[in-house]
N, C-alpha and C positions, 0 to 999 in steps of 0.2 A: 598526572597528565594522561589523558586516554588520547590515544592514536590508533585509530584505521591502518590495516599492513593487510597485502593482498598475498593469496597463494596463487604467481603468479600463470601458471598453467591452466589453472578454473576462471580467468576471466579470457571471454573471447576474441578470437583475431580480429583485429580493426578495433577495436578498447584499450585505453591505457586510463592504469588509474593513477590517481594524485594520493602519494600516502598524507602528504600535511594537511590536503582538505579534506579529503575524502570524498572526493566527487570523480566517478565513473565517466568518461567522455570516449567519443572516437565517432569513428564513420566504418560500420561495418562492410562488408563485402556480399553479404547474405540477410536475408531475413531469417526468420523463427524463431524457437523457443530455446536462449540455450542457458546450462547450468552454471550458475558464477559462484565464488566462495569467497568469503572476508573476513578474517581474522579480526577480534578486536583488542589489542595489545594494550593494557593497562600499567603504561611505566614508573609509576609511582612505587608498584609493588611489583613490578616483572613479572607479569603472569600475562596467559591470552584469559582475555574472562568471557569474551563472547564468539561464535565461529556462526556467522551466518549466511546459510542457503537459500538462494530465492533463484528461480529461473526470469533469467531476463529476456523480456519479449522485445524484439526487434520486429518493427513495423516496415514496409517496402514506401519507399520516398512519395507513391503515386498516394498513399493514403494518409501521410503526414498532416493533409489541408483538412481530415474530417476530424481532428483533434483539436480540441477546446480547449481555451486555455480554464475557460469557467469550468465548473463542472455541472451536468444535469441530473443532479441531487440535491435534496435540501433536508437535512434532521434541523429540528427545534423541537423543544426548546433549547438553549443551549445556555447555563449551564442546565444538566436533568436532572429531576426531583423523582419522579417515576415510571415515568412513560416520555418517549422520544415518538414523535412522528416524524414519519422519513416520506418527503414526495417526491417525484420522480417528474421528467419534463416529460409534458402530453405531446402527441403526434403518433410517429410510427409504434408501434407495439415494443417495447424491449424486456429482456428478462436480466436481471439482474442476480448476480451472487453475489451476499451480505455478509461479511464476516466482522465481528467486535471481536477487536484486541485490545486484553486491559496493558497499561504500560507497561507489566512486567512480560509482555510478551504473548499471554495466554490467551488462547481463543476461547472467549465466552459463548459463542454461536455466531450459528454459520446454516443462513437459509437463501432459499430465492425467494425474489419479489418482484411484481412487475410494475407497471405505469399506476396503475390504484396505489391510493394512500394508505402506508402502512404504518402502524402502531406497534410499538414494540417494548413489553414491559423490561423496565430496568431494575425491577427493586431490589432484585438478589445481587444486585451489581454493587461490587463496594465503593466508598468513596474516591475518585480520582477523575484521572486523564483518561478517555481511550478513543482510539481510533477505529474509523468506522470504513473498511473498505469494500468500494462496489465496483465489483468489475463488471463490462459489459459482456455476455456472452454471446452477442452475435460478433462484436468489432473484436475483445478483447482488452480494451483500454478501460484503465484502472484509474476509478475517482477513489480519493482520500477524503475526508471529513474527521475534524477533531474535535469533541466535546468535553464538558465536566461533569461527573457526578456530584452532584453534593450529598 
């Protein structure tokens, strides 16, 4: 059995986490950027097997309403053979950072891209799962996308 267990000093005031879901909740006090830390305890064999850092960005309530629940991105094909095209919603101008993480974790790359239609070769990509994250860099909100390799 894997279970989520928090170091609870690395998650910030106004969050409490849920060890049996592992779902992060609360109503912070402050916006910005802060650093959170989560153990991933594997009780089968008693060990931590994973410890991950990610800064959690906290938004101000006022800009809660320009979050999507869609996101405005779109890769196909999906699953990918060689090339993934990635398009982006037309209007305002936005710049996107792209990063591919294969399921084990590893970042395959990591560029910018903007509202133009990007191609992005996969071949040296092995087969599997990976996730495809764009974060906006003018808002800072982060679209996910999950594909397959075949």
């Amino acid at each position: 059995m894997i279970q989520l267990v928090s170091g609870g000093e690395y998650i910030p005031d106004g969050f409490s986490f849920d060890e049996a879901s592992g779902i992060l909740t609360g109503n912070p006090s402050e916006a910005g950027s802060f650093p959170c830390v989560i153990t991933v305890v594997n009780y089968d064999i008693d060990h931590i097997t994973d410890i991950l850092y990610e800064d959690l960005a906290v938004l101000p309530l006022e800009n809660a309403g320009h979050i999507k629940e869609q996101p405005d991105v779109c890769i196909y094909p999906n699953p990918i053979k060689n090339t993934v095209s990635i398009s982006t919603s037309q209007g305002k101008e936005k710049i996107y950072l792209l990063e591919v993480i294969s399921s084990t974790g590893k970042l395959l790359e990591k560029k910018l891209i903007g509202n133009e239609m990007t191609k992005l070769d996969c071949t040296n990509y092995p087969a599997g799962l990976f996730l495809f994250r764009f974060t906006n860099l003018e808002t800072g909100v982060v679209s996910l996308e999950k594909a397959i390799k075949e």
